[in-house]
GUTIZA-886366 format. One record per residue (C-alpha): residue number from 1; x, y, z. Coordinates in steps of 0.05 Angstrom, whole numbers, plus 5000, padded with zeros to 4 digits. Layout:
N
<rec NUM, <X, Y, Z>> ...
% end
This chain:
383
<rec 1, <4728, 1944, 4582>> <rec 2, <4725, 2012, 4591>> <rec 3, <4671, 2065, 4631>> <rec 4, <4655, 2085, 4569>> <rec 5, <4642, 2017, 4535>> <rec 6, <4608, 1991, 4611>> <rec 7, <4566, 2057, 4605>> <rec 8, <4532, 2046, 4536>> <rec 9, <4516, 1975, 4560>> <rec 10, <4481, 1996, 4620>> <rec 11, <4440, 2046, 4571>> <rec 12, <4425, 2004, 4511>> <rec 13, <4409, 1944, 4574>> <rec 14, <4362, 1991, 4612>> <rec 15, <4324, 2001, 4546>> <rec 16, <4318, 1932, 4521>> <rec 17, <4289, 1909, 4588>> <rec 18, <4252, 1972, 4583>> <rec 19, <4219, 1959, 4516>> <rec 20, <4217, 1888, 4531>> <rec 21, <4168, 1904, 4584>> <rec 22, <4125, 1941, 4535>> <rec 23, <4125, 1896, 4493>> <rec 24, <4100, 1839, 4542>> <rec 25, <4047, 1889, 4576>> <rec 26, <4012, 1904, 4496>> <rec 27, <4013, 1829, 4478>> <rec 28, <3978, 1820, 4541>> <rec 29, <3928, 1869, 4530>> <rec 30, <3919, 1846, 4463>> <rec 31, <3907, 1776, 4499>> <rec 32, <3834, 1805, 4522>> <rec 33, <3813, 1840, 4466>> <rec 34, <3751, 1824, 4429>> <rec 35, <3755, 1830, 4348>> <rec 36, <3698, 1832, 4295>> <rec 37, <3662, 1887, 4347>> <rec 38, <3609, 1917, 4311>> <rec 39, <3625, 1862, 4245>> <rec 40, <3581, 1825, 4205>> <rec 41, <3566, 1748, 4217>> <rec 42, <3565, 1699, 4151>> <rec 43, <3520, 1638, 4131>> <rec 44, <3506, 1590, 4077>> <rec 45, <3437, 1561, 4107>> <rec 46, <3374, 1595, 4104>> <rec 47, <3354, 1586, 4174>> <rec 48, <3429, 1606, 4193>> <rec 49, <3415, 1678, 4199>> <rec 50, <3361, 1669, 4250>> <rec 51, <3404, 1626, 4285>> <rec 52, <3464, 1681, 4283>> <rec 53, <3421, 1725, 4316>> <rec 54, <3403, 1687, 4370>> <rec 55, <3473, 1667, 4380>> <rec 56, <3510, 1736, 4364>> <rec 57, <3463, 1787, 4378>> <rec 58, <3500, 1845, 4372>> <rec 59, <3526, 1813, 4297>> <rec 60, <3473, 1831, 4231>> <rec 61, <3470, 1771, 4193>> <rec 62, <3480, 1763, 4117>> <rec 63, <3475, 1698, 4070>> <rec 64, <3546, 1680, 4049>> <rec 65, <3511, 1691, 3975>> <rec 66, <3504, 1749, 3983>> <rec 67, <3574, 1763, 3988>> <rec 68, <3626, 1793, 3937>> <rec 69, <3656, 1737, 3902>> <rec 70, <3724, 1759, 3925>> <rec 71, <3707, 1764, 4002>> <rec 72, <3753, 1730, 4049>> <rec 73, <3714, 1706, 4122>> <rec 74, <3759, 1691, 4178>> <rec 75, <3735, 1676, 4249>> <rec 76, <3746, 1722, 4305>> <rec 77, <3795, 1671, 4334>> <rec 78, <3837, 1680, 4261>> <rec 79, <3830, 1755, 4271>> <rec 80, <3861, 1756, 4345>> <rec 81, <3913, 1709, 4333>> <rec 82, <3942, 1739, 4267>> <rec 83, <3939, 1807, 4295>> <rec 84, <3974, 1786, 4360>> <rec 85, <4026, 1754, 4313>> <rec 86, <4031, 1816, 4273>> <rec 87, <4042, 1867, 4323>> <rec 88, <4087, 1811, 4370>> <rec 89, <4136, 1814, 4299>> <rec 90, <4133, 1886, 4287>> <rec 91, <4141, 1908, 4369>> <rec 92, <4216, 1864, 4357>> <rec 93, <4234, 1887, 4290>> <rec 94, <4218, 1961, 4324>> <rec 95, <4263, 1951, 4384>> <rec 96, <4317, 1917, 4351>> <rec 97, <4325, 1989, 4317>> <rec 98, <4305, 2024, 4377>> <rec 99, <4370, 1988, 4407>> <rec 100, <4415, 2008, 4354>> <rec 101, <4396, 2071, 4365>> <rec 102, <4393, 2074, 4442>> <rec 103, <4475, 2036, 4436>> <rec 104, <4502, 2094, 4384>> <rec 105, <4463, 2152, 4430>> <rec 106, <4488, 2119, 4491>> <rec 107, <4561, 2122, 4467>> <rec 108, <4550, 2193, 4460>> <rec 109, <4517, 2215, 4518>> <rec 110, <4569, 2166, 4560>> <rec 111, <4626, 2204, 4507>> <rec 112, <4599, 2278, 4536>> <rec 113, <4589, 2249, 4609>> <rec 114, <4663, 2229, 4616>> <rec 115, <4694, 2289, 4574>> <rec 116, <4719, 2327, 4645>> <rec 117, <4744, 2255, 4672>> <rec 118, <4785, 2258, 4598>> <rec 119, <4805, 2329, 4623>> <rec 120, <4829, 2301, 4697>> <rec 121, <4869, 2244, 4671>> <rec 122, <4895, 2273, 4617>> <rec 123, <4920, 2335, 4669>> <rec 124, <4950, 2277, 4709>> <rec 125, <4995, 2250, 4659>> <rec 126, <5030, 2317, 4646>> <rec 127, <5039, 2328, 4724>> <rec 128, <5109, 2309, 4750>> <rec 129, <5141, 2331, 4811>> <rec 130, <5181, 2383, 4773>> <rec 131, <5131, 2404, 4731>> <rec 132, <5057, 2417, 4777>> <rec 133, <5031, 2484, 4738>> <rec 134, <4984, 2450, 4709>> <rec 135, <4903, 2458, 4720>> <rec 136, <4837, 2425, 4701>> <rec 137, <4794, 2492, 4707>> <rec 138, <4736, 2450, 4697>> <rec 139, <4677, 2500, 4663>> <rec 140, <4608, 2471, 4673>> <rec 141, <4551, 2472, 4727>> <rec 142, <4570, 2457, 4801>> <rec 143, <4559, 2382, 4795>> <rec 144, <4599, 2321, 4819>> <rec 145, <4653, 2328, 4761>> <rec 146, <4657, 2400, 4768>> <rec 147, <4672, 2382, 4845>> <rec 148, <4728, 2324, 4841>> <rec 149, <4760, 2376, 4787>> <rec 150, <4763, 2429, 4842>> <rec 151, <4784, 2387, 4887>> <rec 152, <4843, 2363, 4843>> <rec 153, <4868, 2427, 4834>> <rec 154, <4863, 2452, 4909>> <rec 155, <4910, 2386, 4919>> <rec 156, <4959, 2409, 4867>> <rec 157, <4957, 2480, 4887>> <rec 158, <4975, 2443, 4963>> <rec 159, <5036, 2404, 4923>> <rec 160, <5064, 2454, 4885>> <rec 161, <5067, 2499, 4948>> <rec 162, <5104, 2447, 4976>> <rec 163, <5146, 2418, 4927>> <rec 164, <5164, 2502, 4919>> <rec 165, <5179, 2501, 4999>> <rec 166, <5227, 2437, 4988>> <rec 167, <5261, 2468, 4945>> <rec 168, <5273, 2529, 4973>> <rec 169, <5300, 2500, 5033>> <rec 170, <5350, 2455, 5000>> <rec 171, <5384, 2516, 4955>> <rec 172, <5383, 2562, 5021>> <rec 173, <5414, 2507, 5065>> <rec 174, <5465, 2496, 5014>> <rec 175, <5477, 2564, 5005>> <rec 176, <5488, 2578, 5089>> <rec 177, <5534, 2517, 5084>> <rec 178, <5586, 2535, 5036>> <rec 179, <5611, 2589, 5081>> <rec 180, <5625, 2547, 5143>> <rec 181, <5660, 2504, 5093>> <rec 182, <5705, 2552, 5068>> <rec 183, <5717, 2581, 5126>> <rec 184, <5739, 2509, 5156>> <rec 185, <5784, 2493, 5090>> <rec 186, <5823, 2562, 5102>> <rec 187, <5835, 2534, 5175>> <rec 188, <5860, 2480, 5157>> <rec 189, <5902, 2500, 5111>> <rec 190, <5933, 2553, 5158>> <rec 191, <5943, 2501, 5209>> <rec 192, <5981, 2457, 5153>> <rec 193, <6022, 2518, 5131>> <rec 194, <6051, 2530, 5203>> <rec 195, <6121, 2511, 5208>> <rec 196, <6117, 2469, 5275>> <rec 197, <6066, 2429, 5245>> <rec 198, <6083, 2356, 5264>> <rec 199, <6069, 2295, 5212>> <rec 200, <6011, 2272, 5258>> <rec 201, <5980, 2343, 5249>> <rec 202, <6000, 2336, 5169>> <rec 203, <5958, 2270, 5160>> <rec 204, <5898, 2296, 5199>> <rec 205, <5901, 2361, 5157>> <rec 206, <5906, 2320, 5094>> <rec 207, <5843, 2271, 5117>> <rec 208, <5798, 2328, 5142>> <rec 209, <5813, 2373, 5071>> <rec 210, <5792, 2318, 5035>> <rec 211, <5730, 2311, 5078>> <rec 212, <5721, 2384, 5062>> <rec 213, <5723, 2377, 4994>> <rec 214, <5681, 2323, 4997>> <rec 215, <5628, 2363, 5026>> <rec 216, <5636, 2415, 4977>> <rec 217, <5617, 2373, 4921>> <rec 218, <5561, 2348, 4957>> <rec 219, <5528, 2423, 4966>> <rec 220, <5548, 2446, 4907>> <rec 221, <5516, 2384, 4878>> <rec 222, <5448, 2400, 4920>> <rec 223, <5458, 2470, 4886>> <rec 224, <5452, 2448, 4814>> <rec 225, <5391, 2401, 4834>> <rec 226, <5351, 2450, 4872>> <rec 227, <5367, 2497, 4800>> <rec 228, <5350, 2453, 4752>> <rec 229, <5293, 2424, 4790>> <rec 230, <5263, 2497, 4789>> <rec 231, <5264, 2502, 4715>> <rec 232, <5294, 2546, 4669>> <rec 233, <5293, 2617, 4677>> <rec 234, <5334, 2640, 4613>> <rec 235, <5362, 2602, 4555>> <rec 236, <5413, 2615, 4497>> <rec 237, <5439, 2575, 4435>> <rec 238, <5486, 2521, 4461>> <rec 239, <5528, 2480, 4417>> <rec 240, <5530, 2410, 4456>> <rec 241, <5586, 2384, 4421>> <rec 242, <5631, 2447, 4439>> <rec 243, <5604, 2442, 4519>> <rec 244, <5628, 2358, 4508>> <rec 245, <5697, 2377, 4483>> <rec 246, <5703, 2427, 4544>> <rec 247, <5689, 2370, 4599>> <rec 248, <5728, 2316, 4570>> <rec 249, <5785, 2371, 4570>> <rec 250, <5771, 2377, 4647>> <rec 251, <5767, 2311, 4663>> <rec 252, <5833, 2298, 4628>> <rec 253, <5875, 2300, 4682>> <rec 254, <5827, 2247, 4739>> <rec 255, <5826, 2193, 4674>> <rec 256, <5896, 2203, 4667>> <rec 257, <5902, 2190, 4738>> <rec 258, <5847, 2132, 4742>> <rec 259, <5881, 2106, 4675>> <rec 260, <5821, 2110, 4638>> <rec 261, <5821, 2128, 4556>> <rec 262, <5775, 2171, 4524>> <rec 263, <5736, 2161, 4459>> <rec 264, <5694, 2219, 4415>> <rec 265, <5658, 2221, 4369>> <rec 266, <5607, 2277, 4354>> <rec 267, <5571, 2320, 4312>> <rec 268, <5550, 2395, 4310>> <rec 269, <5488, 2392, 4358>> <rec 270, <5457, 2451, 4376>> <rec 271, <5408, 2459, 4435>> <rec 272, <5370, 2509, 4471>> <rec 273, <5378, 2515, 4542>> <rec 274, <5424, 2533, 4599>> <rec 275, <5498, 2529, 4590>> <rec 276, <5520, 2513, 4661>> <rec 277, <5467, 2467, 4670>> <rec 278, <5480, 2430, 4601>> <rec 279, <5562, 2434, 4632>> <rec 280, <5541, 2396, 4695>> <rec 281, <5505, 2345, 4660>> <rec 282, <5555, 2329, 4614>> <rec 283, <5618, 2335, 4666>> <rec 284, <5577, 2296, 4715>> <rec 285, <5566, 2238, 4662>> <rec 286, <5637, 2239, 4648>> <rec 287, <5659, 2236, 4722>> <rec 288, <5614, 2184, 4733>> <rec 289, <5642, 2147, 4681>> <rec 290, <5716, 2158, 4700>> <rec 291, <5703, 2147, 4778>> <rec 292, <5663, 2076, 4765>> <rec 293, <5711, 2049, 4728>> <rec 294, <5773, 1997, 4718>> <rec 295, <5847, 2014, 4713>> <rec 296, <5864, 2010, 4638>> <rec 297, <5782, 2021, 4616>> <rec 298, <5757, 2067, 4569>> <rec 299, <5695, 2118, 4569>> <rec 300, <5656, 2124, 4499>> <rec 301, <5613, 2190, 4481>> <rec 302, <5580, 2188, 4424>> <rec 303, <5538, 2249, 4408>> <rec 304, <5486, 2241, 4340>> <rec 305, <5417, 2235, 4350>> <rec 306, <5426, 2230, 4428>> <rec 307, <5484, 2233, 4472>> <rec 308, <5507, 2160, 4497>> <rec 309, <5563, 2156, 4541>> <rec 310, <5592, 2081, 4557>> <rec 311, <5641, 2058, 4609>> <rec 312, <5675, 1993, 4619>> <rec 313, <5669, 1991, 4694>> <rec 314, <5639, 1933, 4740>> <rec 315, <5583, 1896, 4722>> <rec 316, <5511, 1930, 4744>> <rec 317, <5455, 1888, 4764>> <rec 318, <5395, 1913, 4719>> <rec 319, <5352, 1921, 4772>> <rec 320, <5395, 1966, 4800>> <rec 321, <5395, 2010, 4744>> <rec 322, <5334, 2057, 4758>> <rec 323, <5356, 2064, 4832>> <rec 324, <5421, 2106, 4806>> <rec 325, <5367, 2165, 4781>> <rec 326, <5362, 2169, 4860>> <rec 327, <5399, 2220, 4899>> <rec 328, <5457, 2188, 4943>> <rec 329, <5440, 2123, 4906>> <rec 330, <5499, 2084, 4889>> <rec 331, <5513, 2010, 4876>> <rec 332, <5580, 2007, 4916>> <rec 333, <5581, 2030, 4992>> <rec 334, <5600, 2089, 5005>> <rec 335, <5675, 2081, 5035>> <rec 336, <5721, 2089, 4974>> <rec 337, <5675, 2124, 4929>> <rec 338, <5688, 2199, 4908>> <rec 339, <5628, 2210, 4888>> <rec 340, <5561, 2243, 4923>> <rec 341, <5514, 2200, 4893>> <rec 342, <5476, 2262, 4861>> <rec 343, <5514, 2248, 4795>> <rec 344, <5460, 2209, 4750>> <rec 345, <5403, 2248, 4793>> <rec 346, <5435, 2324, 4762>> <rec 347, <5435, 2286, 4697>> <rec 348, <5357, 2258, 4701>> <rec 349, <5343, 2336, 4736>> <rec 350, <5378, 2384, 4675>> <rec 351, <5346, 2335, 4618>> <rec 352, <5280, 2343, 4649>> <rec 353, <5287, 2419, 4646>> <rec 354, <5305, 2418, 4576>> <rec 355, <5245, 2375, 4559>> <rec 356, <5295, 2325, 4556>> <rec 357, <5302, 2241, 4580>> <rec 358, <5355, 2205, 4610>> <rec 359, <5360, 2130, 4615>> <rec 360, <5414, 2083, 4624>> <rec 361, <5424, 2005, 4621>> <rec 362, <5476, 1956, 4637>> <rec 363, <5542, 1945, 4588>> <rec 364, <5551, 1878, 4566>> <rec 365, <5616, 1855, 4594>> <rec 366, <5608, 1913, 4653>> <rec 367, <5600, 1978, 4662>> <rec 368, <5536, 2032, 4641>> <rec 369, <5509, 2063, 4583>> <rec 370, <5482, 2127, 4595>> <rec 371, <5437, 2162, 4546>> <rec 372, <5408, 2224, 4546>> <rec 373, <5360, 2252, 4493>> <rec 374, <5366, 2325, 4495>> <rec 375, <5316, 2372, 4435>> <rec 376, <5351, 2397, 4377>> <rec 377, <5336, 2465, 4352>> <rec 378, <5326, 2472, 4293>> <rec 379, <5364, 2543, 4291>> <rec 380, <5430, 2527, 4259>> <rec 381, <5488, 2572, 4265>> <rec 382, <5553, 2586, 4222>> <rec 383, <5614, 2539, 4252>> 
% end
C-alpha cells in the first residue's frame, strides 16, 4: 500500500469516527427531548377534556369531534421515536456521502502533500555516480519538505565534489606515472642493446619490459576511465561499423597469435559521440574476447540494433557476470592473464557517456556475450 493510499485512509478514518461521534451525541440529545410542546391534547369523552387539563396542563383540550375528518393523532411517544428514527437514517445516509467525499478530497490533499517527495525520488532515480548534476530546488514555504529537499541537495552538492576530486586524482596520477614508465622502458632497453649484455641480463630485461608494458596498459586504461567517467566534452558523427572494422584490423595480428577466428557482420550504424572513446570500447571488447579465449575459438560481432560480441572461451559462472563491470575484476587470477581487469569497466564507463548500456551474460557451451546498446542518430550520411 502506498503513503498515498495509507494517507487517504487515515483522512476518510478520522472523519467517519468524527461524524460518527456526531451522530451518537444528536441521537442522544434527541433521547431527552420533549415533543407535542405547546400541542393540542385529543378526546372522545365529554368529561375527557377536564380530565386533560388536569393531567396536561400546559395542553388545550379539544373533542376528537371536533376534529378534521382527515386528522392523524399520534402520541408524543410516536412523535419521539419516529423522529429519532428519521434523523438516525438521514445522519447515515449524510455521512456515507460525506465519506465519499472526504476519501476523493483526501486523495487529493495526500496527492499535493507528497508532490515534493515525487520530486525527491524521482531526482534519485536519475542520480548515478557519473551523472550527480542533478537538483530538487524545492519552491515552497520553509516547511519539513522544503527542509529534507535542501538537505538532499547539500548532500549531492558534498558527492559530486567528491566524486569530481576522485576523479581528478586518478587522471593526474596516471598522468605523473606514464613518465617514470617511459623513462624505465628506455633503460631497459639501453641496457638490452649493450653488447656485453649476458643472457641472464637478456631474460631479466625481457621479464621487466613486459612488466612495463603491463603497467602501461594499466594507466592508460585508468586514463580512458577517469575520461569517460567525466562525460563528454565534444562529439562528432561516428560511423560504428567503420570504428568495428578498424579494431578487428588491430587485433588481427594477437587472434592470429591466440588462434582465434573472427566473424562480422554489420550494418551502417551511425552514432554521436566520441571517436576515441567509441575506439576503446570496441578494441577493449575485442581484446577481451581474444585474451579469454581457447586455442582454435572464434569471436562473433554482430552490429544491428545493438552491438553483441560472443566468445567461445571458458565457461562463466552467472553470478560472476556483474562482478566483471568492476575494475580489476576478473574470473581467473591474475598470474597468466594480460589483461588489467579495466576492460568490461571502459566498456560499462564510454556506454554510459553516450547514454548508452552494457550488459553481458554467459555463452552456452562457454565463453561471454557482451552487448552494448549504444543511441542511433537519426542523422544519416552518404556512404
Amino acid at each position: 500500500m502506498t503513503l498515498r493510499t495509507r494517507l487517504t485512509a487515515w483522512y476518510a478514518g478520522v472523519f467517519l469516527i468524527a461524524g460518527i461521534a456526531l451522530i451518537g451525541l444528536n441521537y442522544w440529545l434527541l433521547a431527552d427531548w420533549q415533543p407535542l410542546s405547546g400541542g393540542m391534547a385529543a378526546a372522545t369523552r365529554a368529561t375527557a377534556p377536564t380530565a386533560l387539563i388536569d393531567d396536561y396542563p400546559t395542553y388545550p383540550a379539544v373533542e376528537a369531534a371536533q376534529l378534521p375528518a382527515d386528522t392523524l393523532v399520534f402520541t408524543a411517544a410516536q412523535v419521539k421515536a419516529d423522529t429519532m428514527s428519521t434523523v438516525l437514517w438521514q445522519s447515515v445516509i449524510a455521512l456515507l456521502v460525506a465519506a465519499v467525499l472526504a476519501v476523493s478530497l483526501g486523495w487529493v490533499v495526500a496527492g499535493r502533500v507528497l508532490e515534493p517527495l515525487h520530486s525527491i525520488t524521482a531526482t534519485a532515480h536519475r542520480l548515478e555516480a557519473e551523472r550527480l548534476d542533478q537538483r530538487i530546488e524545492l519552491d515552497g514555504p520553509p516547511d519539513e519538505l522544503k527542509e529534507l529537499a535542501d538537505t538532499f541537495d547539500g548532500m549531492l552538492d558534498r558527492l559530486a565534489s567528491s566524486f569530481d576530486s576522485q576523479k581528478r586524482f586518478v587522471a593526474n596520477a596516471s598522468h605523473e606515472l606514464r613518465t617514470p614508465l617511459a623513462v624505465q622502458r628506455t633503460l631497459i632497453e639501453v641496457a638490452l642493446a649493450a653488447p656485453d649484455a649476458t643472457d641472464e641480463v637478456r631474460r631479466l630485461g625481457a621479464h621487466l619490459l613486459d612488466t612495463n608494458e603491463r603497467s602501461e596498459r594499466l594507466i592508460d586504461g585508468l586514463l580512458v576511465l577517469a575520461r569517460s567517467d567525466r562525460g563528454l566534452t565534444t562529439r562528432e558523427l561516428v560511423w560504428l561499423d567503420e570504428v568495428i572494422d578498424d579494431e578487428v584490423e588491430s587485433c588481427a595480428a594477437l587472434a592470429a597469435e591466440k588462434k582465434v577466428t573472427f566473424a562480422v557482420e554489420t550494418r551502417r550504424y551511425l552514432v554521436d559521440g566520441d571517436p576515441v572513446l567509441l575506439a576503446q570500447l570496441v578494441g577493449n571488447l575485442l581484446r577481451n574476447a581474444v585474451l579469454y579465449n581457447k586455442p582454435g575459438g572464434s569471436v562473433s560481432i554482430r552490429l544491428d540494433q545493438e552491438l553483441v560480441v560472443t566468445n567461445t572461451g571458458p565457461t562463466v559462472p552467472a553470478q560472476a557476470v556483474p562482478g566483471l563491470f568492476e575494475p580489476f575484476r576478473r574470473l581467473r587470477d591474475r598470474t597468466g592473464t594480460a589483461g588489467s581487469g579495466l576492460g568490461l569497466s571502459i566498456v560499462q564507463s564510454v556506454a554510459k557517456a553516450h547514454q548508452g548500456s552494457a550488459r553481458a551474460r554467459p555463452n552456452g557451451g562457454g565463453g561471454l556475450v557482451v552487448q552494448v546498446n549504444l543511441p542511433e542518430t537519426g542523422v544519416r550520411q552518404a556512404s
